[in-house]
C-alpha positions in Angstrom: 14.3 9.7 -49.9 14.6 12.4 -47.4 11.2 13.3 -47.7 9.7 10.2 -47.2 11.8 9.7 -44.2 10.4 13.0 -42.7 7.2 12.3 -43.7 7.4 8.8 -41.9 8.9 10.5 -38.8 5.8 13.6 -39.1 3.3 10.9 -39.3 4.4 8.4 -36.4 4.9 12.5 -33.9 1.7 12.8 -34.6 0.3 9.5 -34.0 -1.3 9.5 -30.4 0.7 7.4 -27.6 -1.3 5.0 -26.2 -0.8 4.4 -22.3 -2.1 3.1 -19.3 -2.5 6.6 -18.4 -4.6 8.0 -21.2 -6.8 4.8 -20.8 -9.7 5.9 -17.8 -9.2 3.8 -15.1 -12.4 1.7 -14.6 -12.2 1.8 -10.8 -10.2 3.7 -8.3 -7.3 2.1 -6.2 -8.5 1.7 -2.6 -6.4 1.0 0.1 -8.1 -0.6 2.9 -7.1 -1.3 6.8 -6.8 -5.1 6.0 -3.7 -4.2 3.4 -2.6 -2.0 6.3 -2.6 -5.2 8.8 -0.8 -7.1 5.4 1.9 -4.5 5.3 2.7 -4.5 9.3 2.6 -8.5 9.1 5.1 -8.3 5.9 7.2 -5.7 8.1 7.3 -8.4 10.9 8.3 -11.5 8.8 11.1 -9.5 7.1 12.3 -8.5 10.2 12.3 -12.3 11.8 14.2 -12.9 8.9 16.8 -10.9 8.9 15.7 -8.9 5.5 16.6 -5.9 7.2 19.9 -4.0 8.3 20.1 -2.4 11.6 20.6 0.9 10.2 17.6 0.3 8.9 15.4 -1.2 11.4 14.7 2.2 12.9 13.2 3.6 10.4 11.4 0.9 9.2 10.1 0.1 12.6 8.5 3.9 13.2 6.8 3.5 9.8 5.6 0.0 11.5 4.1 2.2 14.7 2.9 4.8 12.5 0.9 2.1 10.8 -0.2 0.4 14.0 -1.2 3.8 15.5 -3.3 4.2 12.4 -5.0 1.3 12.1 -5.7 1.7 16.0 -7.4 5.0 15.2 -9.5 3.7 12.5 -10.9 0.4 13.8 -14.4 0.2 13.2 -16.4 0.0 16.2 -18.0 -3.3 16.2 -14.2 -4.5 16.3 -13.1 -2.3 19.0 -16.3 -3.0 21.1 -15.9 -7.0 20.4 -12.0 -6.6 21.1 -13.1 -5.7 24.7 -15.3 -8.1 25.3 -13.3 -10.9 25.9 -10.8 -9.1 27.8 -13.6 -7.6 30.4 -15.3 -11.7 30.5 -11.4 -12.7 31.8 -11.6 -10.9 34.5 -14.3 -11.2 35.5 -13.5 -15.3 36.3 
């Protein structure tokens, strides 16, 4: 009896584990700026809301600015070019 347990536990050791990791991953995770703009909008709605301790809300709101600062970085330039458009045709009037 003690051999067939041992063999039982031998044979299920060696058994490969099956995962989500071992399986490839068919395509890479990307992270674009619109789930950036997502994430500062979810930041905002939580805070409205009171999801948020003060103790918190200072940390939470630099990672909000870092964020912001980002996304400001990396706008593509037909958005940051159209962005000023309107602003430049107001004053003009």
């Amino acid at each position: 009896m003690s051999e067939d347990q041992t063999t039982a536990t031998t044979a299920a050791a060696a058994a490969p584990a099956t995962t989500t990791q071992d399986a490839p991953a068919s395509e890479p995770i990307q992270l674009g700026l619109n789930d950036l703009q997502a994430c500062i909008q979810i930041i905002d709605i939580a805070s409205t809301r009171g999801a948020f301790r003060g103790e918190e809300l200072t940390a939470i709101g630099g990672a909000r600015d870092r964020i912001a600062a980002f996304l400001d970085a990396n706008k593509p330039p037909e958005a940051a070019a159209a962005a000023d458009a309107p602003a430049s045709d107001a004053n003009a009037e």
